[in-house]
N, CA, C and O atoms as CSV, one atom per row, in Angstrom:
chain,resi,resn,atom,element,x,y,z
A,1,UNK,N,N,-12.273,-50.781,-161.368
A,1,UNK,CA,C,-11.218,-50.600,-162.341
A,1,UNK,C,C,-11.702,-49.542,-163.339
A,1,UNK,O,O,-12.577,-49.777,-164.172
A,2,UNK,N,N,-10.989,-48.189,-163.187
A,2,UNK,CA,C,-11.503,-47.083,-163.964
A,2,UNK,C,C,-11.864,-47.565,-165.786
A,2,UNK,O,O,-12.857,-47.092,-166.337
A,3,UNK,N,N,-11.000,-48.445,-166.469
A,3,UNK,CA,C,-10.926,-49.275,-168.228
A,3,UNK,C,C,-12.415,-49.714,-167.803
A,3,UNK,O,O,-13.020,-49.537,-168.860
A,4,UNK,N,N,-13.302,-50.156,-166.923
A,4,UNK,CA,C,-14.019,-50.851,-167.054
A,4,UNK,C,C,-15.340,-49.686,-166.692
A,4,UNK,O,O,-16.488,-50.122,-166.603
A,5,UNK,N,N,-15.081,-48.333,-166.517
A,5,UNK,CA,C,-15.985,-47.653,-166.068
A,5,UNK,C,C,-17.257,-47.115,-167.250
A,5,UNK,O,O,-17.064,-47.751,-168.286
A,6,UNK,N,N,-18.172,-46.394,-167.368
A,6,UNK,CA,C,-19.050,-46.103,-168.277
A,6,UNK,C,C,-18.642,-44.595,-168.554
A,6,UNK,O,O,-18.274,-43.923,-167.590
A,7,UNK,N,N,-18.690,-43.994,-169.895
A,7,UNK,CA,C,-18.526,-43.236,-170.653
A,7,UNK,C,C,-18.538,-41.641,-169.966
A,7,UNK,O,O,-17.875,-40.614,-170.106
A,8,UNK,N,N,-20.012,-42.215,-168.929
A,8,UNK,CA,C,-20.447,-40.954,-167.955
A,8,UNK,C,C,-19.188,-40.956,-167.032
A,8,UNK,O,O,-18.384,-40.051,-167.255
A,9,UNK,N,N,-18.932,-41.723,-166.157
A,9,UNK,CA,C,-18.299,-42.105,-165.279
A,9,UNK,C,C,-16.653,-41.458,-165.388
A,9,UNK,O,O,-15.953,-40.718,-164.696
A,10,UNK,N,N,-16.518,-42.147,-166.573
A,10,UNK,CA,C,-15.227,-41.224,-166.878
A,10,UNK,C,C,-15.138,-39.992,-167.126
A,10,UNK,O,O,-14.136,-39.353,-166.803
A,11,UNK,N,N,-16.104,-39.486,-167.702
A,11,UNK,CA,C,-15.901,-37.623,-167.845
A,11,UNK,C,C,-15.821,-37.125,-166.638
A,11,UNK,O,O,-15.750,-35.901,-166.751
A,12,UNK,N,N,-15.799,-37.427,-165.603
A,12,UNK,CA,C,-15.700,-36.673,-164.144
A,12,UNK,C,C,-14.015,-36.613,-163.948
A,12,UNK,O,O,-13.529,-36.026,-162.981
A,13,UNK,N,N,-13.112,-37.338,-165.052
A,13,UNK,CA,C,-11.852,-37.369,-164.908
A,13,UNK,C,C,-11.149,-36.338,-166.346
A,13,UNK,O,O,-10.036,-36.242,-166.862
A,14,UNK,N,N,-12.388,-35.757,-166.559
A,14,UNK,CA,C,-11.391,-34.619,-167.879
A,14,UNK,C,C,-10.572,-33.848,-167.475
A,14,UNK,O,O,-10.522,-33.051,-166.537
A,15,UNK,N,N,-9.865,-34.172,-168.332
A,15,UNK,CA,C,-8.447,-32.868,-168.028
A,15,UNK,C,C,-7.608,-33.607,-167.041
A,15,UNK,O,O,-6.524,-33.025,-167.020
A,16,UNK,N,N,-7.599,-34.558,-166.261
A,16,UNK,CA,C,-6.817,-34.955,-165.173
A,16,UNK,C,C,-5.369,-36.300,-165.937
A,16,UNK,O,O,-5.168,-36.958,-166.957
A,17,UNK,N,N,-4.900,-36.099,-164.952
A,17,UNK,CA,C,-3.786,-36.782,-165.567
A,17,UNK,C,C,-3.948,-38.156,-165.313
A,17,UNK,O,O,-3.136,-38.994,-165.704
A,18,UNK,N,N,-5.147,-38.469,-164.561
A,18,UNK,CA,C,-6.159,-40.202,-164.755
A,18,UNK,C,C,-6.657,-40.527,-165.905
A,18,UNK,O,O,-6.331,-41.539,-166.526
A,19,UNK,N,N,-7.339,-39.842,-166.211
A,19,UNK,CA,C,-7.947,-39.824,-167.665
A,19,UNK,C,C,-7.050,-39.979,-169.184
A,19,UNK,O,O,-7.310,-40.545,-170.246
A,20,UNK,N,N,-6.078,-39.311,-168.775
A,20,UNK,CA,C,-5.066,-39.713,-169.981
A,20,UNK,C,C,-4.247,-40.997,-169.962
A,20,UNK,O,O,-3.763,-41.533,-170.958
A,21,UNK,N,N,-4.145,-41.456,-168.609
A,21,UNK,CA,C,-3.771,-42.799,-168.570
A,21,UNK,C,C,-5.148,-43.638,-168.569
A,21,UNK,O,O,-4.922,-44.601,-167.836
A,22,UNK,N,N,-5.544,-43.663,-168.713
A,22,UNK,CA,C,-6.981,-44.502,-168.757
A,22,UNK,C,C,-6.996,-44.251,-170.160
A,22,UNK,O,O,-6.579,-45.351,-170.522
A,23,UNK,N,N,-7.197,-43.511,-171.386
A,23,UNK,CA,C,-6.991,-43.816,-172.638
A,23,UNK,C,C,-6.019,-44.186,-172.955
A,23,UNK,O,O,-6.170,-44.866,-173.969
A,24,UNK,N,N,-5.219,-44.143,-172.716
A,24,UNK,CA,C,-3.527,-44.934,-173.404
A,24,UNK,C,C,-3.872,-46.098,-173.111
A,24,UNK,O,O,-4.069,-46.780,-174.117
A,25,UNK,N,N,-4.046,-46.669,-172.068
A,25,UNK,CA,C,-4.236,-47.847,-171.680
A,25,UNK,C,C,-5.518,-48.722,-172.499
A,25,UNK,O,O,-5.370,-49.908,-172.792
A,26,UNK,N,N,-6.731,-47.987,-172.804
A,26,UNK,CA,C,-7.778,-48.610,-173.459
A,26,UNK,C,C,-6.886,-48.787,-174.843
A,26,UNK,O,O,-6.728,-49.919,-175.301
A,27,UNK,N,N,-6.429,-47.873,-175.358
A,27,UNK,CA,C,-6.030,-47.851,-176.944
A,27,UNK,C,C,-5.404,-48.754,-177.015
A,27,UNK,O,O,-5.579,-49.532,-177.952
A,28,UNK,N,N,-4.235,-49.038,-175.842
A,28,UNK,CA,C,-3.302,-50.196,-175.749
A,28,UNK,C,C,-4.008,-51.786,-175.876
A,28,UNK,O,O,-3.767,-52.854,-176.439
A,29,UNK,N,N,-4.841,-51.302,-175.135
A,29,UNK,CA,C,-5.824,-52.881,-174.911
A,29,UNK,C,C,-6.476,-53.441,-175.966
A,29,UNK,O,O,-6.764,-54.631,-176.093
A,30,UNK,N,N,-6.733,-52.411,-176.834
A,30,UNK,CA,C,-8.169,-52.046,-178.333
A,30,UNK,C,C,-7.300,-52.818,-179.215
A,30,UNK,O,O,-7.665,-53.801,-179.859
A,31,UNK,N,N,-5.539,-52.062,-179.204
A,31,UNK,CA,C,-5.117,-52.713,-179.992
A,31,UNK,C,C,-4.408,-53.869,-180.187
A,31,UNK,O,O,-3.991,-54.228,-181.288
A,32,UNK,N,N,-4.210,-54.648,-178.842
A,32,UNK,CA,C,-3.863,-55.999,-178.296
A,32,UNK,C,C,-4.944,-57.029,-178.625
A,32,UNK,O,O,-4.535,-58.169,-178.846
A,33,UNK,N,N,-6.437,-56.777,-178.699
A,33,UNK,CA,C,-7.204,-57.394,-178.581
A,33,UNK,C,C,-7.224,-57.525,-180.528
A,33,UNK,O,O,-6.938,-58.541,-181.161
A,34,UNK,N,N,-7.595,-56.338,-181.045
A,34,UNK,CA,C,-7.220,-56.691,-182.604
A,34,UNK,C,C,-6.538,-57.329,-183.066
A,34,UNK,O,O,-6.955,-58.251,-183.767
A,35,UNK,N,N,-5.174,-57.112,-182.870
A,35,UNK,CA,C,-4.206,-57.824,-183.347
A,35,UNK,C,C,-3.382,-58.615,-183.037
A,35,UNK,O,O,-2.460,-59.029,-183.739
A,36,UNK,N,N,-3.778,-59.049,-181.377
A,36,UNK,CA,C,-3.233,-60.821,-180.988
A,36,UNK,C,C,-4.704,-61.821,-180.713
A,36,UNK,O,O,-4.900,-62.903,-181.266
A,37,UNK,N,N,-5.536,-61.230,-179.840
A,37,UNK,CA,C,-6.321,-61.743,-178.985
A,37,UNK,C,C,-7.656,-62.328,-179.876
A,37,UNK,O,O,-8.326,-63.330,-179.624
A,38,UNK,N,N,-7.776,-61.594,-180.733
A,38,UNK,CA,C,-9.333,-61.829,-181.510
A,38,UNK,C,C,-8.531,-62.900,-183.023
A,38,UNK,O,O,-9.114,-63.948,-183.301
A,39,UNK,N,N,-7.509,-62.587,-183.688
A,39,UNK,CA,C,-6.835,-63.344,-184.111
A,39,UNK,C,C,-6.327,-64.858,-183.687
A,39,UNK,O,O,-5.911,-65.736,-184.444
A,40,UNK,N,N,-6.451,-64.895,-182.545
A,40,UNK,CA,C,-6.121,-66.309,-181.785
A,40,UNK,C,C,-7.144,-66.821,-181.813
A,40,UNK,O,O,-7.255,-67.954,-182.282
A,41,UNK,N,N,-8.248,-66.102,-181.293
A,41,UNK,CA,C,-9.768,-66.570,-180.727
A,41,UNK,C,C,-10.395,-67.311,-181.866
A,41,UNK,O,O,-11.082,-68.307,-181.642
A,42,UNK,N,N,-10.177,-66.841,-183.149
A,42,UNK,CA,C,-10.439,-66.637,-184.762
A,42,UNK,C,C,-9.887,-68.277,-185.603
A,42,UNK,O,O,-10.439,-68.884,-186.521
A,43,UNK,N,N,-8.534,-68.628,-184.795
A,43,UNK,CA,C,-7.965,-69.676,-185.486
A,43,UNK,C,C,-8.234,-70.650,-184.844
A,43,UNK,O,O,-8.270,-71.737,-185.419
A,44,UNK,N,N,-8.533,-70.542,-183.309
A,44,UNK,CA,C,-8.249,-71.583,-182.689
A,44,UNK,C,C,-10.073,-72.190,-182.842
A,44,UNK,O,O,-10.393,-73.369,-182.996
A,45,UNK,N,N,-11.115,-70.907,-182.734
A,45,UNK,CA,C,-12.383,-71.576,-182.353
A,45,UNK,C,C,-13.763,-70.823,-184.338
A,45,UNK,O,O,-14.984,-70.907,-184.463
A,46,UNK,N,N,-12.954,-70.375,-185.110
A,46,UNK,CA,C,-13.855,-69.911,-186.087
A,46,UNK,C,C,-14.448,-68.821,-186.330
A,46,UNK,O,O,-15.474,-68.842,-185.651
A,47,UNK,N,N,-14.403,-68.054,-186.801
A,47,UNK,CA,C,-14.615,-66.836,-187.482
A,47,UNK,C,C,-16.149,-66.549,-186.805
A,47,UNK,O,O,-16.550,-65.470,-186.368
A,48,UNK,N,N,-16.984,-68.015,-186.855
A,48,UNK,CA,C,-18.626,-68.073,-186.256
A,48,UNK,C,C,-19.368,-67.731,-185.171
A,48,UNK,O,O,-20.458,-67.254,-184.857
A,49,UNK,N,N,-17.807,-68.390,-184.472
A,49,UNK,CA,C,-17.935,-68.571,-182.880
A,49,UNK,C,C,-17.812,-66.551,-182.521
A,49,UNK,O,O,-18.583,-65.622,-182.278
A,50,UNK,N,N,-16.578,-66.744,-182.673
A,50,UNK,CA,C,-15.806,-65.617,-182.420
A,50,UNK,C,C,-17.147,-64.196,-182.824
A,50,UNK,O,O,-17.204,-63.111,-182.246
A,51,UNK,N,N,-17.961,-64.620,-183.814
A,51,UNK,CA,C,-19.003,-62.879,-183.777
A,51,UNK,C,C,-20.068,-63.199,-182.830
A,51,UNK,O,O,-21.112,-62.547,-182.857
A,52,UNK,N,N,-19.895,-64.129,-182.014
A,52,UNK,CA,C,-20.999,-64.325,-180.865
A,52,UNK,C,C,-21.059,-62.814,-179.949
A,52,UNK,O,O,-20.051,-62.109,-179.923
A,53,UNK,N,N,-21.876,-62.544,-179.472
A,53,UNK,CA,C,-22.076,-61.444,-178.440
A,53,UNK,C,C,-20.866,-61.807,-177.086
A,53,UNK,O,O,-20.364,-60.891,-176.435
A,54,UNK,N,N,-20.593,-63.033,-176.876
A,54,UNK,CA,C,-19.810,-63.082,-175.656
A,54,UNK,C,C,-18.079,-62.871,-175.882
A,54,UNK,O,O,-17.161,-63.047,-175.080
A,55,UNK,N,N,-18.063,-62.360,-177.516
A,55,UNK,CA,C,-17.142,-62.223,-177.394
A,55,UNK,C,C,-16.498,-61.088,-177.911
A,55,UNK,O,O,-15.842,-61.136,-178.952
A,56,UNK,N,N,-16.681,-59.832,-177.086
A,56,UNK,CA,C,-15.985,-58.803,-177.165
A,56,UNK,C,C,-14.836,-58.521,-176.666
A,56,UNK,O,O,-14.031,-59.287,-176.136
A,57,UNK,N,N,-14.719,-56.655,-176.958
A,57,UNK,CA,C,-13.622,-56.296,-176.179
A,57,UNK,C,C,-14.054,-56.013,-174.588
A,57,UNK,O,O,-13.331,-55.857,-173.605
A,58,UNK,N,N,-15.186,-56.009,-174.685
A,58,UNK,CA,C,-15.746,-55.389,-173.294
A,58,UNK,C,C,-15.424,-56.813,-172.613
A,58,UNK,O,O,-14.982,-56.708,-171.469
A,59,UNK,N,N,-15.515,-57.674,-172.936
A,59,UNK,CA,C,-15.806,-58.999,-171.926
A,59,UNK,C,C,-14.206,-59.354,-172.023
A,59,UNK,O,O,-13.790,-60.010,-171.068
A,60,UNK,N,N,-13.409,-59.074,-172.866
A,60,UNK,CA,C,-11.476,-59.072,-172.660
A,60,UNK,C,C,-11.262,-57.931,-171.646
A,60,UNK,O,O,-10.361,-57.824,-170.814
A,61,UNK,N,N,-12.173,-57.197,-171.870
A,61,UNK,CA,C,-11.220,-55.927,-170.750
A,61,UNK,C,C,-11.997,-56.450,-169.458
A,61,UNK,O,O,-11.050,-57.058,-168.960
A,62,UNK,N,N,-12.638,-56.571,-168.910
A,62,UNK,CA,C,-13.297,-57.766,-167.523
A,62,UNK,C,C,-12.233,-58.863,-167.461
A,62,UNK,O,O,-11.694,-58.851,-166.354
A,63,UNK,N,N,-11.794,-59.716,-168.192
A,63,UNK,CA,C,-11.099,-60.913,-167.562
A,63,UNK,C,C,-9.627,-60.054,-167.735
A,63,UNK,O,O,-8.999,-59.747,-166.722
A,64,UNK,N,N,-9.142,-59.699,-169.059
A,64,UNK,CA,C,-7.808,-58.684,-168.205
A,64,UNK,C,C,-7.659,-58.026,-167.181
A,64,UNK,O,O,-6.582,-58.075,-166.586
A,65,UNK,N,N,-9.107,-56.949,-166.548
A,65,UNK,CA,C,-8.888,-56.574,-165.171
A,65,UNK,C,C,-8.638,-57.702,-164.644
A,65,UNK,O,O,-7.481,-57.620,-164.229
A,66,UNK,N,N,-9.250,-59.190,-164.311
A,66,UNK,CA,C,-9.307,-59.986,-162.939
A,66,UNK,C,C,-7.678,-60.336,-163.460
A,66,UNK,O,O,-6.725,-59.868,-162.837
A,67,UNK,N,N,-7.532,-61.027,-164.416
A,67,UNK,CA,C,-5.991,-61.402,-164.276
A,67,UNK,C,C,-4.826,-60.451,-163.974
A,67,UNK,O,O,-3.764,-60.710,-163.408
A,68,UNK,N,N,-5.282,-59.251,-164.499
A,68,UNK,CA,C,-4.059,-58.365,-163.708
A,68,UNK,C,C,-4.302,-57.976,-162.167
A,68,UNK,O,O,-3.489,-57.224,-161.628
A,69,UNK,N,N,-5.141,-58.352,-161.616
A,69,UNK,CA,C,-5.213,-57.779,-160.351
A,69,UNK,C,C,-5.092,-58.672,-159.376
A,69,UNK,O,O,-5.331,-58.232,-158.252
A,70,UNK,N,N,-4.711,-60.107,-159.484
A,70,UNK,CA,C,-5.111,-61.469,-159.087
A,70,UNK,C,C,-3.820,-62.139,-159.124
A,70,UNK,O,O,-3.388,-62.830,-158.201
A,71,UNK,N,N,-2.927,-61.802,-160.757
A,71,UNK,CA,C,-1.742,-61.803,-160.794
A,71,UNK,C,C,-0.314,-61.574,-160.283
A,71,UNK,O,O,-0.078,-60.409,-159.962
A,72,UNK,N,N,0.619,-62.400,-160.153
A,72,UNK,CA,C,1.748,-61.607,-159.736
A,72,UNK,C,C,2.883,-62.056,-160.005
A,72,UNK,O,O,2.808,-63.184,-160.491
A,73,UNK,N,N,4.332,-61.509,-159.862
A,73,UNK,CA,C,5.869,-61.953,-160.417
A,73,UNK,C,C,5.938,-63.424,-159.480
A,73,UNK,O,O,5.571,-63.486,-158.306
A,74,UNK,N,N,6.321,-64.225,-160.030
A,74,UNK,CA,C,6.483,-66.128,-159.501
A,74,UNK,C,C,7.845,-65.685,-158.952
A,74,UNK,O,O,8.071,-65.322,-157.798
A,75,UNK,N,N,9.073,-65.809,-160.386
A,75,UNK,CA,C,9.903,-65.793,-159.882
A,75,UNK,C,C,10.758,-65.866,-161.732
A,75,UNK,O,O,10.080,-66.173,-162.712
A,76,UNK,N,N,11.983,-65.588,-161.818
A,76,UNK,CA,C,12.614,-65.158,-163.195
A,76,UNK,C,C,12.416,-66.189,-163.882
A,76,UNK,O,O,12.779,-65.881,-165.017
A,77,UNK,N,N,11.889,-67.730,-163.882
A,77,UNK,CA,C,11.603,-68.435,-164.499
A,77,UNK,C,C,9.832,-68.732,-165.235
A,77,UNK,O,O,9.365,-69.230,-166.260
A,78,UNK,N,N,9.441,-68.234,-164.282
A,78,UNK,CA,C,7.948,-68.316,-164.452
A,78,UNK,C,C,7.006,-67.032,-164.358
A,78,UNK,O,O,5.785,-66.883,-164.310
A,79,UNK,N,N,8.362,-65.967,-164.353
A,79,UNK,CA,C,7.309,-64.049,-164.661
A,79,UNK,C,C,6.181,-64.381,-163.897
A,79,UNK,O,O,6.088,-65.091,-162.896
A,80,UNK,N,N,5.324,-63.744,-164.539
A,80,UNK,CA,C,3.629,-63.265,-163.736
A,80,UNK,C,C,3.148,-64.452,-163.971
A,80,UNK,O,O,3.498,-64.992,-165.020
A,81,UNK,N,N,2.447,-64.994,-163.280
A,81,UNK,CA,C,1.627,-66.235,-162.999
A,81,UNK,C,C,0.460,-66.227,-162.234
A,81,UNK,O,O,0.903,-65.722,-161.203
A,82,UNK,N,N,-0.960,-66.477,-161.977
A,82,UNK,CA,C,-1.795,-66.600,-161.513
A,82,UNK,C,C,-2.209,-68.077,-161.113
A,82,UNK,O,O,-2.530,-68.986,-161.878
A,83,UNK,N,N,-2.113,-68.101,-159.558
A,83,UNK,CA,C,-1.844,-68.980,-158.892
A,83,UNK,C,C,-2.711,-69.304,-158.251
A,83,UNK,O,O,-3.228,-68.242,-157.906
A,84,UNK,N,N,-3.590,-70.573,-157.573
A,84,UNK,CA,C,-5.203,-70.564,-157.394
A,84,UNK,C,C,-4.723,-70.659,-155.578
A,84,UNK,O,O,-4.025,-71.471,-154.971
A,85,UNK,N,N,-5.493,-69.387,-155.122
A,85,UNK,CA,C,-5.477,-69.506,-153.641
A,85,UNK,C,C,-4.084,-69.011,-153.537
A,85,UNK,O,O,-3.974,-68.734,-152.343
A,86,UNK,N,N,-3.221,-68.807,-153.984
A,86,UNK,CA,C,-1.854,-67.845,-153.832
A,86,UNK,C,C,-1.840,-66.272,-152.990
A,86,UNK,O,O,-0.898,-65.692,-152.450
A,87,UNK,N,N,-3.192,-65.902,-153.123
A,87,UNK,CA,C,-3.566,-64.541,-152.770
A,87,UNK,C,C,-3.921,-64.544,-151.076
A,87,UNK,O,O,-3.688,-63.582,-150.344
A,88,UNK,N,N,-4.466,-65.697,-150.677
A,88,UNK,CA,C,-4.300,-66.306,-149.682
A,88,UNK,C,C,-2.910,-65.740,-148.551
A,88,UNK,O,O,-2.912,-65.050,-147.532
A,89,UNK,N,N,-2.024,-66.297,-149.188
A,89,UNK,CA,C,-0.253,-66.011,-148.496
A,89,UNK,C,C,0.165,-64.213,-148.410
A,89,UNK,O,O,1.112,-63.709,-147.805
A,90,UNK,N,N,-0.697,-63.653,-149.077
A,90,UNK,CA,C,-0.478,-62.278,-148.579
A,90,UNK,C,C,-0.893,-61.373,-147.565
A,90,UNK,O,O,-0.555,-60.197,-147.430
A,91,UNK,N,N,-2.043,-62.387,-146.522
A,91,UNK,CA,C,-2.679,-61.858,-145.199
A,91,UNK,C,C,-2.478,-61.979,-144.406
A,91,UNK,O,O,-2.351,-63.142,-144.026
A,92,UNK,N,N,-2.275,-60.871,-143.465
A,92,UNK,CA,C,-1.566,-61.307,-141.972
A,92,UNK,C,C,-3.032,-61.889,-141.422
A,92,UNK,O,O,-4.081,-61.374,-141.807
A,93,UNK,N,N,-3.013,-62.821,-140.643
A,93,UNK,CA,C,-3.856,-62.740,-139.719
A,93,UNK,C,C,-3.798,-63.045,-138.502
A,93,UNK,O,O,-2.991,-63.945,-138.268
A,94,UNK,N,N,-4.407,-62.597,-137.534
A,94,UNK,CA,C,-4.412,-62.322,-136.156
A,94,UNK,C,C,-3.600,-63.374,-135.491
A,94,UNK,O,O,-3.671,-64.550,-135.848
A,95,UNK,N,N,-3.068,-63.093,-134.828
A,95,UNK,CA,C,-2.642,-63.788,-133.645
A,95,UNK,C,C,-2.977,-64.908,-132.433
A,95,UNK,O,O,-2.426,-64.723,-131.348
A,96,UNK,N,N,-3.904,-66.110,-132.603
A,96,UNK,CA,C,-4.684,-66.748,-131.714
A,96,UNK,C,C,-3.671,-67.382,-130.582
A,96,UNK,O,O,-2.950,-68.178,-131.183
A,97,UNK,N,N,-3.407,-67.357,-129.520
A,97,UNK,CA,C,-3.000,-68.350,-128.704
A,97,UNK,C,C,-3.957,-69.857,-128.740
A,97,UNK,O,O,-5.188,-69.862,-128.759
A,98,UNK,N,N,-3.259,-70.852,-128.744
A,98,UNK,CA,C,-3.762,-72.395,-128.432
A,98,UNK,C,C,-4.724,-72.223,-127.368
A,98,UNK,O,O,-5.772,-72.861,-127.465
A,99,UNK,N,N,-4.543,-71.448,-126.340
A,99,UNK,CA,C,-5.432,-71.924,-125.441
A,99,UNK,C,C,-6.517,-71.259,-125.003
A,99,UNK,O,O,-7.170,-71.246,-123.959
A,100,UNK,N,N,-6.565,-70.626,-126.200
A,100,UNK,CA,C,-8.404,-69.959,-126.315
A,100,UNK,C,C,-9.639,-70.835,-126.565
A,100,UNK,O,O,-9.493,-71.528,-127.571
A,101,UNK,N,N,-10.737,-70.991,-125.980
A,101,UNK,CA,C,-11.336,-71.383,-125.971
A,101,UNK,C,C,-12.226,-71.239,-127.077
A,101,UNK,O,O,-12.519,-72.053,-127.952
A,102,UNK,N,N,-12.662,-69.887,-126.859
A,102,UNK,CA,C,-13.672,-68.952,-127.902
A,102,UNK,C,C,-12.804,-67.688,-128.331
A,102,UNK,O,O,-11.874,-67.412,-127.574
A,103,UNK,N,N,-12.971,-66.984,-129.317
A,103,UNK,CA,C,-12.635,-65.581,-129.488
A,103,UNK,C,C,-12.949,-64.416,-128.785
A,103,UNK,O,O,-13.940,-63.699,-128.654
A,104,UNK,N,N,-11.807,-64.449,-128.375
A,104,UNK,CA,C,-12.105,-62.697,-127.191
A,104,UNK,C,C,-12.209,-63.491,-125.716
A,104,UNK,O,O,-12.098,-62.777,-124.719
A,105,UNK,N,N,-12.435,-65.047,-125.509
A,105,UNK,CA,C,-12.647,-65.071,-124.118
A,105,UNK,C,C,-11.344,-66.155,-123.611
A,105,UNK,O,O,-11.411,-67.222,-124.220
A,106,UNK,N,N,-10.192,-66.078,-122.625
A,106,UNK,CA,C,-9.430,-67.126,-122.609
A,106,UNK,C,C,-9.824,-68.006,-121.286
A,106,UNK,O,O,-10.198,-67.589,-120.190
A,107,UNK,N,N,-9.635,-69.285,-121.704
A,107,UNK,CA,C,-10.234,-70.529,-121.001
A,107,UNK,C,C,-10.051,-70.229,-119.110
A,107,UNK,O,O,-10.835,-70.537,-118.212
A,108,UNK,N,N,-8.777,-69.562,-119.036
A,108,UNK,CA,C,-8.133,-69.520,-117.559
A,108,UNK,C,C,-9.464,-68.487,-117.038
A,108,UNK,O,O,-10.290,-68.967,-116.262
A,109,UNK,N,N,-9.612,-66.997,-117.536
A,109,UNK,CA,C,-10.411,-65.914,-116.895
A,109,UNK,C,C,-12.013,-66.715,-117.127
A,109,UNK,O,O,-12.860,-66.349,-116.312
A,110,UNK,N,N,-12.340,-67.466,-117.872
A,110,UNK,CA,C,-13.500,-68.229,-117.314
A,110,UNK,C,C,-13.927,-69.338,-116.381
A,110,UNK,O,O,-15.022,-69.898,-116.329
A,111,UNK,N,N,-12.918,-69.528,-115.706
A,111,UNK,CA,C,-12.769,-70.834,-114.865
A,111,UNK,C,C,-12.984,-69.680,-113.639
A,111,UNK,O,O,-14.023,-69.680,-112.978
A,112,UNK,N,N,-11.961,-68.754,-113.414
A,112,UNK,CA,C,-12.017,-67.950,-112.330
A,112,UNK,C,C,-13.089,-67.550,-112.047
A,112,UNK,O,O,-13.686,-67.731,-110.986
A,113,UNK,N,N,-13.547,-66.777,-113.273
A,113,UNK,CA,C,-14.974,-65.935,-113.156
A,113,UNK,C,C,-16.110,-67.510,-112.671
A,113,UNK,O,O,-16.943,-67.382,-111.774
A,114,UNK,N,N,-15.970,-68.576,-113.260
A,114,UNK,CA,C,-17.279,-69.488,-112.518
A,114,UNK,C,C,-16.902,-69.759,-111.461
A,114,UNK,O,O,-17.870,-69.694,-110.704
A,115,UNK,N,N,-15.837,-70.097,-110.826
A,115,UNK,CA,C,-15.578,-70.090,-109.130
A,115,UNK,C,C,-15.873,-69.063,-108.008
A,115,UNK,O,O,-15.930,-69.183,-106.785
A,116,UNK,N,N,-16.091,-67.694,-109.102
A,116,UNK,CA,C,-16.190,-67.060,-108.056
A,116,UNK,C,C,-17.815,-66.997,-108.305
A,116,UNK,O,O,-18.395,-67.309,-107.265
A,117,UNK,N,N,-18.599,-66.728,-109.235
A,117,UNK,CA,C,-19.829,-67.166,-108.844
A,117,UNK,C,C,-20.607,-68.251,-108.250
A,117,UNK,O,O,-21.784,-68.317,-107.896
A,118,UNK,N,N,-19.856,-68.899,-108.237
A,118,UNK,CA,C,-20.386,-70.568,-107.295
A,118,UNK,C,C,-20.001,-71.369,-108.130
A,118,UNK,O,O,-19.331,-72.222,-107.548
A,119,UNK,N,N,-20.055,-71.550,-109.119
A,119,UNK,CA,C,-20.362,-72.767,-110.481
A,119,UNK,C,C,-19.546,-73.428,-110.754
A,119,UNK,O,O,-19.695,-74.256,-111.652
């Protein structure tokens, strides 16, 4: 997630039209975190807690990446929601017939193949 990249990292994007969305977006975040996020953090757990080292913007912009990327629309009652194992339902996966034995080998072409070696 480029918000989460190092200072170096990002200058390889000057001048590009990545880079300017990658600051809008931090500024956006800088100022979400000021003025909802650290304010909440502040009432709900103490002014004490809250100047601990674990609680920056750096460690809000890490769990905002995972929730936005993990996230998704439910449905018009319940917007974006993060759903445990939901991410799950978005993979095709392969095709097995029932009557495989093992993967890649089907039960019938191994019966043949041992008859015709003797077995």
């Amino acid at each position: 997630v480029p918000a989460l990249w190092s200072k170096a990292s990002l200058s390889s994007l000057q001048g590009s039209d990545l880079q300017v969305t990658i600051a809008a977006e931090a500024e956006r975040t800088e100022y979400f975190w000021d003025t909802r996020v650290k304010p909440l953090l502040v009432a709900a757990l103490g002014k004490a807690v809250v100047r601990r080292p674990d609680f920056t913007i750096a460690i809000f912009q890490r769990a905002l990446s995972y929730a936005s990327s993990r996230g998704f629309f439910v449905d018009a009652d319940h917007q974006d929601a993060l759903v445990p194992l939901a991410d799950l339902f978005n993979h095709k996966s392969a095709y097995t017939p029932l009557d495989m034995e093992t993967w890649g080998k089907d039960t019938d072409t191994d019966e043949e193949e041992g008859e015709e070696d003797g077995q």
